[in-house]
C-alpha angles and dihedrals in degrees: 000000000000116000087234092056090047110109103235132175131207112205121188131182146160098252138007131218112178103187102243094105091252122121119292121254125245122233098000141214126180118180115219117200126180089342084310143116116248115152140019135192150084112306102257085071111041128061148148117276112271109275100012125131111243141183114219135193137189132212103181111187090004129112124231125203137145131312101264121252110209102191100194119050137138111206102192088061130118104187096213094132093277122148124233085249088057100035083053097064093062116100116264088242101059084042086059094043091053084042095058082038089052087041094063092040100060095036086054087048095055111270116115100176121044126182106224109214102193141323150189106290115291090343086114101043084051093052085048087058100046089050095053098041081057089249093130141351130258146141121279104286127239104182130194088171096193128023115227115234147152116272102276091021138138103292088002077138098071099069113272129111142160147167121185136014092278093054090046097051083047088053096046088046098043092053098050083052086057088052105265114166095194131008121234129201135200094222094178141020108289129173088309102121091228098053146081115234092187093050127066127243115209127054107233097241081062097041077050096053092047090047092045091041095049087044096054096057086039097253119137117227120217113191130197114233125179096174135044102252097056091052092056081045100061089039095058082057092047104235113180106226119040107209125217095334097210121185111225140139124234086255087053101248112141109237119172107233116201093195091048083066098042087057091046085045090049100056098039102239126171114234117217102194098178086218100180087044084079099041094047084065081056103047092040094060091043093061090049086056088055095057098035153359106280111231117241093264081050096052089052095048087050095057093042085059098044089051095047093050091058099045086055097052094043087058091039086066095043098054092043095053079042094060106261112150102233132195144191122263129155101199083207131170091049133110097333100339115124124213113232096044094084087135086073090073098054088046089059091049094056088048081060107056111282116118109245081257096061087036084062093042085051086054100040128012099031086030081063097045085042085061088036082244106117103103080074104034162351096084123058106243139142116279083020114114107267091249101160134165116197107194125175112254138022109287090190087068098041108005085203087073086077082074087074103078118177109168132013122198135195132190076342102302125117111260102225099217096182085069110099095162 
């Protein structure tokens, strides 16, 4: 193909952040060619070939940076408030509908890669297909489909069980038929009614079989884990992204645990800690005060929620100024929280200790490792997709500034965001 025939874009802006934690860039080109990147720099030294047509664009006073990866999302979600055991009983077809729903609303928010952790049956492979038929648009998919999980345990419902090492190596081979590009287990109890959030799932010879099984095949594993011992569990199996982390005793109280965190910090493992998760209960229950009196079961449930926000924050903090490699995930939709709000979540990693700028890393660049992604995306590079969000404002001064978004790109092309077919 002739220079002069190659699609190329020219996109100017005020400033450049590129999403690997160094210094932005003033008065910023990047040179998209094909959907790639192929050049970055300040304007003076990047421009178009010579005699090539070129579309430009130009972002005066507003800030560029890298598509954002949210690395924990559910699709089929609602966020009204629902439970999983209520969510489950809806037919897969409505679940695929809201996916696709959940999919354009975080695109047009900004993230243009999100990390499915487990659906209803086949609800996230069919949203994959009709993205990439054109039926509808979404962020690049990561997909887990099911979750694998005990019999009773969190997401059980969706449709993966197993018991044993041999049952685990079949689940981890039968998904990756299906299409999965990661396998997620539910390493602990969760908000599931038959299970135990503060005791662990899996035996770790299990949680061993399904890590050695995904590796094998080169897929990552990410595990949910709501108490300390299933953390060191899933640890001990070397799973790749530690969910949520949370530190917790078998009777449920939260108890910090130093040596929870060194292990995390030795292999090497990215924590995924769902921050604002835990604020949208609060906030949820603050908007019902506001409306009426809570009822005493409420009120309970308000301060639990209260407490166990704080506590999560307060670890977040210890185990980043220990060394853990964390990343940004919203766990949305689940419970109340919404899809289409992920900047809430690097707004609650700056609250707990991170700069804007690692809060943004967090988001872009080691949310991509997290996905093993980011040889595609999550930095803007040269050879990378041109994956760009252009949002008013600097958000290394202020990081809510992220929330006003004002373009989204994809493979270089303009994402149109007033289009809700």
């Amino acid at each position: 193909m002739a220079v002069g025939e190659k699609r190329f874009k020219l996109i100017k802006s005020a400033r450049l952040i590129d999403g690997s934690g160094g210094p932005p860039i003033e008065r910023a080109a990047v040179l998209v060619e094909d959907g790639s990147i192929k050049a970055v720099g300040n304007q003076e030294s990047v421009t178009a070939p010579e005699g090539a047509q070129v579309q430009e664009f130009s972002y005066e006073g507003k800030t560029v940076l890298p598509g954002l990866v949210d690395c924990h999302v559910h699709l089929i979600g609602i966020g009204d408030g629902r439970a999983g055991d209520e969510l489950v009983t809806l037919p897969d077809e409505v679940l695929t509908l809201q996916a696709a729903r959940n999919a354009r609303a975080h695109l047009y928010s900004g993230v243009t890669t999100v990390r499915d952790c487990g659906a209803k049956n086949r609800t996230t492979f069919m949203l994959r297909q009709a993205v990439q038929m054109g039926i509808t648009p979404g962020p690049r998919l990561i997909l887990a489909g099911r979750p694998m999980a005990i019999v009773g345990g969190h997401l059980s419902y969706f449709g993966s069980t197993a018991t044993g090492p041999d049952e685990c190596r079949a689940g981890v081979r039968q998904l990756i038929s299906e299409g999965a590009d990661f396998i997620k287990i539910t390493a602990s109890g969760g908000s599931t009614r038959t299970s135990f959030p503060s005791r662990p799932s899996f035996d770790v010879i299990e949680l061993t079989a399904i890590v050695d099984e995904a590796h094998k095949f080169g897929k990552h594993v990410a595990a949910h884990s709501t108490n300390s011992q299933a953390v060191l569990n899933v640890l001990e199996a070397g799973v790749d992204t530690v969910i949520h982390a949370v530190h917790k005793e078998p009777d449920g109280t939260r108890r910090y645990r130093p040596d929870v965190t060194d292990k995390i910090v030795e292999k090497g493992a990215f924590v995924n800690a769902t921050l604002h998760e835990w604020r949208s209960h609060v906030w949820a229950f603050e908007q019902k005060r506001s409306e009426r009196e809570l009822t005493d079961d409420e009120q309970v449930r308000f301060d639990t929620a209260r407490q166990d926000y704080e506590h999560q924050l307060e670890y977040f903090g210890r185990m980043w100024e220990a060394g853990v490699k964390m990343v940004c995930g919203s766990d949305s939709a689940w419970l109340d929280y919404r899809m289409g709000g992920f900047q809430h979540e690097l707004d609650n990693h700056v609250e707990a200790g991170m700069s804007p700028m690692e809060a943004i890393v967090a988001a872009t660049s080691d949310s991509a490792r997290s996905c093993w992604a980011d040889d595609s995306v999550g930095s803007i590079e040269p050879g990378k997709q041109a994956d760009i969000l252009v949002v008013d404002g600097d958000p290394l001064e202020d990081i809510k500034a992220l929330f006003n978004v004002v373009d989204v790109f994809q493979g270089g092309d303009l994402v149109d965001r007033g289009n809700y077919v």
